[in-house]
VEXZA-407649 format. One record per atom (N, C-alpha, C): x, y, z; atom name. Coordinates in Angstrom, 1 decimal. Layout:
N
{X: X | Y: Y | Z: Z | atom: CA}
...
END
This chain:
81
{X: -13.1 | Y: 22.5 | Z: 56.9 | atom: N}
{X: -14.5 | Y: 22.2 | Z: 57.0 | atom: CA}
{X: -14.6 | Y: 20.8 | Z: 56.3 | atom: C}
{X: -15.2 | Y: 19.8 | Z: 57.2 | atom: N}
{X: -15.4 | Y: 18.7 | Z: 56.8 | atom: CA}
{X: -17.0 | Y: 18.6 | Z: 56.4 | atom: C}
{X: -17.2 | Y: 18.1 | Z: 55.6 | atom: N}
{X: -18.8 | Y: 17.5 | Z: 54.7 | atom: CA}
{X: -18.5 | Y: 16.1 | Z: 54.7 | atom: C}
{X: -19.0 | Y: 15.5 | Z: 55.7 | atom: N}
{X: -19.7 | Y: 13.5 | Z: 55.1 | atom: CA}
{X: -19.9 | Y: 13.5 | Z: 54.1 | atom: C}
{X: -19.9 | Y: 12.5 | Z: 53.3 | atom: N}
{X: -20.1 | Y: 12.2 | Z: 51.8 | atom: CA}
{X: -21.2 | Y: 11.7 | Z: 51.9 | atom: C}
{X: -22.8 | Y: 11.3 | Z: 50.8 | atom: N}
{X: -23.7 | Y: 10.8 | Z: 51.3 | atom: CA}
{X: -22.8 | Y: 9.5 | Z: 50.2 | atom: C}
{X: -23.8 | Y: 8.2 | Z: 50.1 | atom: N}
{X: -23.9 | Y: 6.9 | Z: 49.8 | atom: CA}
{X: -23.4 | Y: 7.2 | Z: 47.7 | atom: C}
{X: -24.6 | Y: 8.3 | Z: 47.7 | atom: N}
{X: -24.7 | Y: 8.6 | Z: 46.3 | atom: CA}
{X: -23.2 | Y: 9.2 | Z: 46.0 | atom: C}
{X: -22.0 | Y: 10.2 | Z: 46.7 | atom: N}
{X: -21.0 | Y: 10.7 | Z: 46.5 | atom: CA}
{X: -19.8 | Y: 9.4 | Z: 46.5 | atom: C}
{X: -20.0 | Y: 9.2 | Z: 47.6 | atom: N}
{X: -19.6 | Y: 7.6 | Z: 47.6 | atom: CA}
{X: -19.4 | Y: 7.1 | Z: 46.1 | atom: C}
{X: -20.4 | Y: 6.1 | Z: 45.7 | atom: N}
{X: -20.7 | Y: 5.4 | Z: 44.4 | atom: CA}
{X: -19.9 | Y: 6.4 | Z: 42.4 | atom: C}
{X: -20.2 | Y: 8.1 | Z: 43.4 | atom: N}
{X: -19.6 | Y: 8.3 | Z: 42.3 | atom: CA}
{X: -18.1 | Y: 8.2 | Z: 42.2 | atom: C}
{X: -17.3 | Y: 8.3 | Z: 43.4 | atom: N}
{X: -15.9 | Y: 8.4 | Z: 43.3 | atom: CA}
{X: -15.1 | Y: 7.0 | Z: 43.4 | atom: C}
{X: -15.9 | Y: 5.9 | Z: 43.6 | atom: N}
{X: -15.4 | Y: 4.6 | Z: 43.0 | atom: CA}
{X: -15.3 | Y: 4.6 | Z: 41.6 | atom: C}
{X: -16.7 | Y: 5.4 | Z: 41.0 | atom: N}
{X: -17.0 | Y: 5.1 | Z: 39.8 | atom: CA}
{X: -16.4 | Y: 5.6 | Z: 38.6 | atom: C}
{X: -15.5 | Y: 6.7 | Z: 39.5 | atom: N}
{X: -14.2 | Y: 7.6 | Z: 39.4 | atom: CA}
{X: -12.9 | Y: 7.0 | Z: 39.2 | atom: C}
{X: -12.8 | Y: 6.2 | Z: 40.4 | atom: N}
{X: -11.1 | Y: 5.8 | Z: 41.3 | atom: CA}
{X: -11.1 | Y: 4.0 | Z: 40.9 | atom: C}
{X: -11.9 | Y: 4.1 | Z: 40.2 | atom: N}
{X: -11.6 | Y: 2.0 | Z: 41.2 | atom: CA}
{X: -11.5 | Y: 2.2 | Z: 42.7 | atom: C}
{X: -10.6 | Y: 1.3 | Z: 42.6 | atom: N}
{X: -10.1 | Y: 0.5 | Z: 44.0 | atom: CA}
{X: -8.9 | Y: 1.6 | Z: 44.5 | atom: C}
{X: -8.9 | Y: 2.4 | Z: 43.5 | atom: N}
{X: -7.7 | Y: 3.6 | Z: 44.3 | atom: CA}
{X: -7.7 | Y: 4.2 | Z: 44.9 | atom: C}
{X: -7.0 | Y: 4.9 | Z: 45.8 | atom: N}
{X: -7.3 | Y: 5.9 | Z: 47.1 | atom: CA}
{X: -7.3 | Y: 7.3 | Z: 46.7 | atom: C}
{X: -6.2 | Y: 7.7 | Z: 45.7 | atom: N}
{X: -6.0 | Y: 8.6 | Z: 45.7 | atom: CA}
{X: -6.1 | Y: 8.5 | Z: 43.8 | atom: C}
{X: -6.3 | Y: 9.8 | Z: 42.7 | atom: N}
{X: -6.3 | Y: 9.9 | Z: 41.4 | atom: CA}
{X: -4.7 | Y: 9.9 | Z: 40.7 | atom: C}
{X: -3.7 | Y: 10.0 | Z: 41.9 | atom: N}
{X: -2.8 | Y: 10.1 | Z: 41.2 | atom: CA}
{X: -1.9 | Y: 8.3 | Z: 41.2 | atom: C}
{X: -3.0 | Y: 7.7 | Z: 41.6 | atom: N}
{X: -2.5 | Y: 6.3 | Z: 41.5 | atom: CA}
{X: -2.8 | Y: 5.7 | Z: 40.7 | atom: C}
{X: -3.8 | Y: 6.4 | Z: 39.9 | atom: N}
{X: -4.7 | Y: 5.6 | Z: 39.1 | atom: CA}
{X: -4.3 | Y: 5.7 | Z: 37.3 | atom: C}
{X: -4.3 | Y: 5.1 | Z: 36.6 | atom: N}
{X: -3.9 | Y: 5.5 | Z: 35.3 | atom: CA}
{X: -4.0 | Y: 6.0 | Z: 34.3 | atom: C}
{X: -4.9 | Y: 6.9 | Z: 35.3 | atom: N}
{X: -5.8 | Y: 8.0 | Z: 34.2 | atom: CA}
{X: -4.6 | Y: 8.9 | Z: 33.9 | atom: C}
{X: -3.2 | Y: 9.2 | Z: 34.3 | atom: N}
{X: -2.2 | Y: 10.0 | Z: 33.8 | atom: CA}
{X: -1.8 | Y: 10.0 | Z: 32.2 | atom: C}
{X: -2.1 | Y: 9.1 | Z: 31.7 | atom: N}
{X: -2.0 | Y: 8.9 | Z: 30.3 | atom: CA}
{X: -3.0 | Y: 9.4 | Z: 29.5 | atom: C}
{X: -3.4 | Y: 10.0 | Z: 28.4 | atom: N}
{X: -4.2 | Y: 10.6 | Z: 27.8 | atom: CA}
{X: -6.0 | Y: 10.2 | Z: 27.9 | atom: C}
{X: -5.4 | Y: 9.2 | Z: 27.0 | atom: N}
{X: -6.9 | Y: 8.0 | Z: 26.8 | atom: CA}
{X: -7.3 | Y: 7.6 | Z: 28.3 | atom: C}
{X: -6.8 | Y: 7.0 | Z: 29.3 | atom: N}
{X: -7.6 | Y: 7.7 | Z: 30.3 | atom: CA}
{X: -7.9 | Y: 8.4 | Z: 31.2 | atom: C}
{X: -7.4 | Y: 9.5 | Z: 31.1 | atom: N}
{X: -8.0 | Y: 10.9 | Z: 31.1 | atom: CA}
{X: -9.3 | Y: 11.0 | Z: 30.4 | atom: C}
{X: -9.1 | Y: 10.7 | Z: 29.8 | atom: N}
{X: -10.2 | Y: 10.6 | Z: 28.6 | atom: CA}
{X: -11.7 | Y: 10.0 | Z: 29.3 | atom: C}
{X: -11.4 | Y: 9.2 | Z: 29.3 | atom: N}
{X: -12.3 | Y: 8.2 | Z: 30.0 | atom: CA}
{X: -12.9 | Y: 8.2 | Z: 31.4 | atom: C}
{X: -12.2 | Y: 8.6 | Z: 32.7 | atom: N}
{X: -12.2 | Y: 8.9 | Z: 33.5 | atom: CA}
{X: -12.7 | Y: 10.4 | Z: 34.1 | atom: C}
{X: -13.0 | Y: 11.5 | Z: 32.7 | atom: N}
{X: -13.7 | Y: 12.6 | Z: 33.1 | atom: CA}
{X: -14.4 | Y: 12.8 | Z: 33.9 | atom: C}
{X: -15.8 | Y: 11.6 | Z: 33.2 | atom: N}
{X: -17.1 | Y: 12.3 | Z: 33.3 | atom: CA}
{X: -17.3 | Y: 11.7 | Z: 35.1 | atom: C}
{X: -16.7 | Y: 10.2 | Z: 35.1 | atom: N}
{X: -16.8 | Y: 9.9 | Z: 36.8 | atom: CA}
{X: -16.0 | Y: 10.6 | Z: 37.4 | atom: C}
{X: -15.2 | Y: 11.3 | Z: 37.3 | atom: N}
{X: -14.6 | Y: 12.7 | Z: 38.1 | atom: CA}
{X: -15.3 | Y: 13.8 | Z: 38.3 | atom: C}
{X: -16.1 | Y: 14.2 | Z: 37.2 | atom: N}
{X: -16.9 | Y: 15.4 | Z: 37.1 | atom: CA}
{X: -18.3 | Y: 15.3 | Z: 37.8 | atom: C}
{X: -18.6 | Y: 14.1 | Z: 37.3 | atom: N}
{X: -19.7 | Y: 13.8 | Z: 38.7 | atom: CA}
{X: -19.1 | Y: 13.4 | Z: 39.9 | atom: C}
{X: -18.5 | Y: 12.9 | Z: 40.5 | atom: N}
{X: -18.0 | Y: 12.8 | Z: 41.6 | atom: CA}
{X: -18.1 | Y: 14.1 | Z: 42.4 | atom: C}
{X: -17.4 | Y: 15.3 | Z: 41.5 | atom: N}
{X: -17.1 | Y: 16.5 | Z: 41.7 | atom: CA}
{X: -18.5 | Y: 17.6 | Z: 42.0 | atom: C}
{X: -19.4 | Y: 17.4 | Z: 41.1 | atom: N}
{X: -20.3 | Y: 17.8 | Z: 41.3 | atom: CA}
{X: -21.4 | Y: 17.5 | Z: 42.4 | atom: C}
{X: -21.8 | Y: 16.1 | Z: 42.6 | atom: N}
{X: -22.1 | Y: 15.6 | Z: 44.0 | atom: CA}
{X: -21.6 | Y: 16.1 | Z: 44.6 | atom: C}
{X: -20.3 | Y: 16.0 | Z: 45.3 | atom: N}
{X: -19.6 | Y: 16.6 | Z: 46.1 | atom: CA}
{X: -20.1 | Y: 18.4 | Z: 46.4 | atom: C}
{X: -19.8 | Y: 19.2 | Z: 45.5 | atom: N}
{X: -20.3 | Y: 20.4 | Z: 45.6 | atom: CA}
{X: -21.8 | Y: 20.7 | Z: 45.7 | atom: C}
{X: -22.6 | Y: 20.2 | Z: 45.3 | atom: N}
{X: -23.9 | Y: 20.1 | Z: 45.4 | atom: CA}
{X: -24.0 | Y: 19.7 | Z: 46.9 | atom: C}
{X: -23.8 | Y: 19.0 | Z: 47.6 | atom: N}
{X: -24.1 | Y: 18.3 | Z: 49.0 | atom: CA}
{X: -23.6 | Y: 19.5 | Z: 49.9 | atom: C}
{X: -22.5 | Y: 20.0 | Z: 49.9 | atom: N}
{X: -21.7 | Y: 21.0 | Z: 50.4 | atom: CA}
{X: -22.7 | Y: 22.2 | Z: 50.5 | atom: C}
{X: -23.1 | Y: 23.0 | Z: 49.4 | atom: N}
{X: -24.2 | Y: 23.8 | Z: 49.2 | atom: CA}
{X: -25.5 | Y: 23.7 | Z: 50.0 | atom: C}
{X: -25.9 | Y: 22.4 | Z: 49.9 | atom: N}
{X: -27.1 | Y: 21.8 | Z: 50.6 | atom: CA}
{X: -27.1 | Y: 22.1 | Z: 51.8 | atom: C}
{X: -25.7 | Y: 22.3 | Z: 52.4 | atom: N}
{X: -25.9 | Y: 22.0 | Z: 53.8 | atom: CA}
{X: -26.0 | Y: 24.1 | Z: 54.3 | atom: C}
{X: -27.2 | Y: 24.2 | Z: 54.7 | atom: N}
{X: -27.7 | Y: 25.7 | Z: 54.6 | atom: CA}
{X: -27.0 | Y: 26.0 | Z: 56.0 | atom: C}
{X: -26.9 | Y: 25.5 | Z: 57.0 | atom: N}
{X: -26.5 | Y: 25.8 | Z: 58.4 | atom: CA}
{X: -25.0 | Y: 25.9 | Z: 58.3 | atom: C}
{X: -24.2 | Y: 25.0 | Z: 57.5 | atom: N}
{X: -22.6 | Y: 25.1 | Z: 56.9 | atom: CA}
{X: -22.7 | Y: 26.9 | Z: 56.2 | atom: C}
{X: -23.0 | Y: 26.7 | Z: 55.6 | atom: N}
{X: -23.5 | Y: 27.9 | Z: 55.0 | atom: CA}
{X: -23.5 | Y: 29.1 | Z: 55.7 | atom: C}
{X: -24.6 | Y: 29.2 | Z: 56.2 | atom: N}
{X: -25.0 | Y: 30.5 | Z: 57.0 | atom: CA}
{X: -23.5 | Y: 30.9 | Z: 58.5 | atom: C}
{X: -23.2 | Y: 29.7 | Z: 58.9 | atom: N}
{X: -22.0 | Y: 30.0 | Z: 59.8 | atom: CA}
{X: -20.8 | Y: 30.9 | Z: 58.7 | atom: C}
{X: -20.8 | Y: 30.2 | Z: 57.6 | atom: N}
{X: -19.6 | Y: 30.8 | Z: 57.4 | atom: CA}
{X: -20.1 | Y: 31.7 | Z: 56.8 | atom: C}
{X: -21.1 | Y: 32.4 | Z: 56.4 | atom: N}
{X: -21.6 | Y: 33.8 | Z: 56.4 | atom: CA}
{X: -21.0 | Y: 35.0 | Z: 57.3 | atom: C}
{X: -21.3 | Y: 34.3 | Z: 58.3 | atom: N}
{X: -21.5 | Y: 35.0 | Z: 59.8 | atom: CA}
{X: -20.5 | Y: 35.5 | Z: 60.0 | atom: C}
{X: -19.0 | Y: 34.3 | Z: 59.8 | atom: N}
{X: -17.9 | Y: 35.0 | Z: 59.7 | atom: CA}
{X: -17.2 | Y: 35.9 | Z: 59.6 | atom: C}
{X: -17.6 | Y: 36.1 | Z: 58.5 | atom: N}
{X: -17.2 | Y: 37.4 | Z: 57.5 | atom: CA}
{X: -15.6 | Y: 37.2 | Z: 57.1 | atom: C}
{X: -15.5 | Y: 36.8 | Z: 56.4 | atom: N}
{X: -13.7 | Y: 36.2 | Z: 56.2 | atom: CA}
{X: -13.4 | Y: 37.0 | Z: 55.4 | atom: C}
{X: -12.2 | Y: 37.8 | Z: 55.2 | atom: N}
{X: -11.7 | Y: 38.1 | Z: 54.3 | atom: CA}
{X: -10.4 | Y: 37.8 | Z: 53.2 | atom: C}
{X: -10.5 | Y: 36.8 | Z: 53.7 | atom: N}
{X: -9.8 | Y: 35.9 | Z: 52.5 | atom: CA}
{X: -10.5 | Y: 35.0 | Z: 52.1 | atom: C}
{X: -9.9 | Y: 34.4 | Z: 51.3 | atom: N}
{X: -11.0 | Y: 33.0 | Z: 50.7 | atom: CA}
{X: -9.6 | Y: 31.7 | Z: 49.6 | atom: C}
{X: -9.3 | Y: 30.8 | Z: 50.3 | atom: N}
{X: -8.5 | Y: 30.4 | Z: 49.6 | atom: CA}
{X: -9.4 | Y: 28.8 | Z: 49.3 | atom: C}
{X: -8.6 | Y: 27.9 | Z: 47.8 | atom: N}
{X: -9.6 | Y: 27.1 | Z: 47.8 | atom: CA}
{X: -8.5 | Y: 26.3 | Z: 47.3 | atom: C}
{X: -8.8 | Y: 25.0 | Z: 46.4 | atom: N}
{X: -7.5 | Y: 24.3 | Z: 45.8 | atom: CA}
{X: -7.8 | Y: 24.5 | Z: 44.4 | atom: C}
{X: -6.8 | Y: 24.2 | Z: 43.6 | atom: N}
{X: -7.3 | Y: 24.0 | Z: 42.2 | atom: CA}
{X: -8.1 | Y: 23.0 | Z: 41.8 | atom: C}
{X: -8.0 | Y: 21.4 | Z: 42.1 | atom: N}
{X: -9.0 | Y: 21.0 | Z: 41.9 | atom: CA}
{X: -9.9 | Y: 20.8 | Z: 41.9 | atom: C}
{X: -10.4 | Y: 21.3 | Z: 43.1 | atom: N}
{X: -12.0 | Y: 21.5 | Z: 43.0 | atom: CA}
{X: -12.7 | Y: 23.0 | Z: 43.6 | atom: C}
{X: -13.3 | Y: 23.6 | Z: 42.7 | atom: N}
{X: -13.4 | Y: 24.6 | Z: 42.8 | atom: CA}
{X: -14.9 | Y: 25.1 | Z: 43.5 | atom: C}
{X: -15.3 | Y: 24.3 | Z: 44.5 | atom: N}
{X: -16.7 | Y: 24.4 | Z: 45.0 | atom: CA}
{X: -16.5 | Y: 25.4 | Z: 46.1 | atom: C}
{X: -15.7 | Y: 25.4 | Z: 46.6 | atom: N}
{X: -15.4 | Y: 26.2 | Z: 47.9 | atom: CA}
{X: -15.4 | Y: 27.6 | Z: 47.2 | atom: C}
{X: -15.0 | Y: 28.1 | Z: 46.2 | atom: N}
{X: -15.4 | Y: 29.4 | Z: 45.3 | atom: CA}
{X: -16.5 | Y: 29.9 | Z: 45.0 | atom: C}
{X: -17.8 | Y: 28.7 | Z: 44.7 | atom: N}
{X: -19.1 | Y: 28.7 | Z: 44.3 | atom: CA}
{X: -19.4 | Y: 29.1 | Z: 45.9 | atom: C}
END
């Protein structure tokens, strides 16, 4: 399942990544930025899940389904919520 990102999810995950594509490029692997790089990850993260939710017709389909599995990734755990 794909979710567009709105403008505002966007802004957070630069505000996250720089200019990097992916988090494992970036030099947050070292403590101190780890450190530093949380809180624009965690908002990133949260936009993201928030927008996801929003979308009530996303939603309601996969209601409908009725799935009996549910698998999600470890990093982001919105797909659980």
């Amino acid at each position: 399942i794909h979710v567009h990102l709105t403008e505002d999810v966007w802004k957070a995950r630069e505000a996250a990544l720089g200019s990097y594509d992916i988090m494992f490029d970036t030099p947050y692997l070292d403590p101190v930025g780890t450190f530093f790089a949380s809180r624009g990850m965690s908002d990133m993260l949260v936009k993201g899940c928030k927008l996801t939710l929003e979308k009530s017709e996303l939603i309601e389909q996969l209601k409908r389904e009725e799935y009996d599995v549910m698998m999600a990734e470890n990093f982001d755990m919105c797909g659980i919520g």
